[in-house]
C-alpha positions in Angstrom: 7.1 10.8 -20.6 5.8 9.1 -17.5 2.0 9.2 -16.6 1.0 10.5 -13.6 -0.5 6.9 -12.8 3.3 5.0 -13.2 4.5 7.9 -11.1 2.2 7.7 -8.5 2.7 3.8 -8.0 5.8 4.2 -8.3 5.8 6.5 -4.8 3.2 4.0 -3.0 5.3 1.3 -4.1 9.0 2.7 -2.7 6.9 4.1 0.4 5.6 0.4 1.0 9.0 -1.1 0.7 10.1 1.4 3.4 8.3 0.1 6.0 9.2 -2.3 8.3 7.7 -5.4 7.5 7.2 -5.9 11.3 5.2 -2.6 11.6 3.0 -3.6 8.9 2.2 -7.3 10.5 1.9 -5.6 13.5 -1.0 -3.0 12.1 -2.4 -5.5 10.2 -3.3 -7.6 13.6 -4.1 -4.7 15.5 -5.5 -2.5 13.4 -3.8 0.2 15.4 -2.2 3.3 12.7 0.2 4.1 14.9 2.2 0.8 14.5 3.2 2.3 10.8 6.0 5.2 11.4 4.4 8.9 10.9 5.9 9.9 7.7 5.2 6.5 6.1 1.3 6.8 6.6 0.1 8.4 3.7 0.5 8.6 -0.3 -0.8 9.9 -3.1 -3.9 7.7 -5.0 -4.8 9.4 -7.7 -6.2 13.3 -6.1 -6.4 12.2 -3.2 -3.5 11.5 -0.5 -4.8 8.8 1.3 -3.4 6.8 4.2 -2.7 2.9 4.6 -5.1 0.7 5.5 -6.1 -3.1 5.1 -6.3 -4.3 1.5 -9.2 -7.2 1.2 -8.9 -7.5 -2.5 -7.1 -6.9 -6.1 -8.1 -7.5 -9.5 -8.1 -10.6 -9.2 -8.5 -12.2 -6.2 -8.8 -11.6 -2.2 -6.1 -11.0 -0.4 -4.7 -10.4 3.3 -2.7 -7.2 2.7 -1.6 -3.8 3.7 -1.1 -0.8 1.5 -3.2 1.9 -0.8 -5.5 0.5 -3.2 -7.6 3.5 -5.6 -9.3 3.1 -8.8 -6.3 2.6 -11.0 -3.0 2.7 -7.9 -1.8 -0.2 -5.8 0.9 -0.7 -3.6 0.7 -3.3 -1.0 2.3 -6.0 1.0 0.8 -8.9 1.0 0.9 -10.9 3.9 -0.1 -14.9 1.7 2.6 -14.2 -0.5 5.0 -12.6 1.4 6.1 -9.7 -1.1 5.3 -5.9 -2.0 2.8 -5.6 -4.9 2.8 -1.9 -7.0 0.5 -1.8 -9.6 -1.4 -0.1 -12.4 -4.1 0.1 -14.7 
């Protein structure tokens, strides 16, 4: 059986990958939330369903991103490496 955490980044992940990457450059200079498409702003992290914002950092490093990022959920674009990130622990 799946955990609820897979599951969940699962969802940010495929929700991530749905928007355009255009929209998300375009938020990520502007700030602006209404650059990312309606239904596409929020997701599930952990009890919470929390909307997309600016992701400064991962487990490892900093970062320039866009996505969710909660204690043990992340799903992001990120904009130095030019790819979608999902993951868990």
């Amino acid at each position: 059986m799946t955990s609820i955490i897979i599951y969940e980044t699962d969802l940010a992940y495929a929700k991530i990958k749905s928007i355009p990457i255009d929209n998300l450059v375009q938020f990520y200079n502007t700030k602006d939330i209404q650059k990312i498409p309606q239904e596409k702003l929020r997701a599930w992290i952990g009890v919470r369903y929390k909307e997309i914002g600016i992701v400064s950092k991962n487990r490892i490093r900093t970062i320039n991103a866009v996505g969710w990022r909660g204690n043990s959920v992340f799903a992001y674009y990120d904009f130095d490496e030019k790819k979608f990130n999902g993951s868990y622990h």
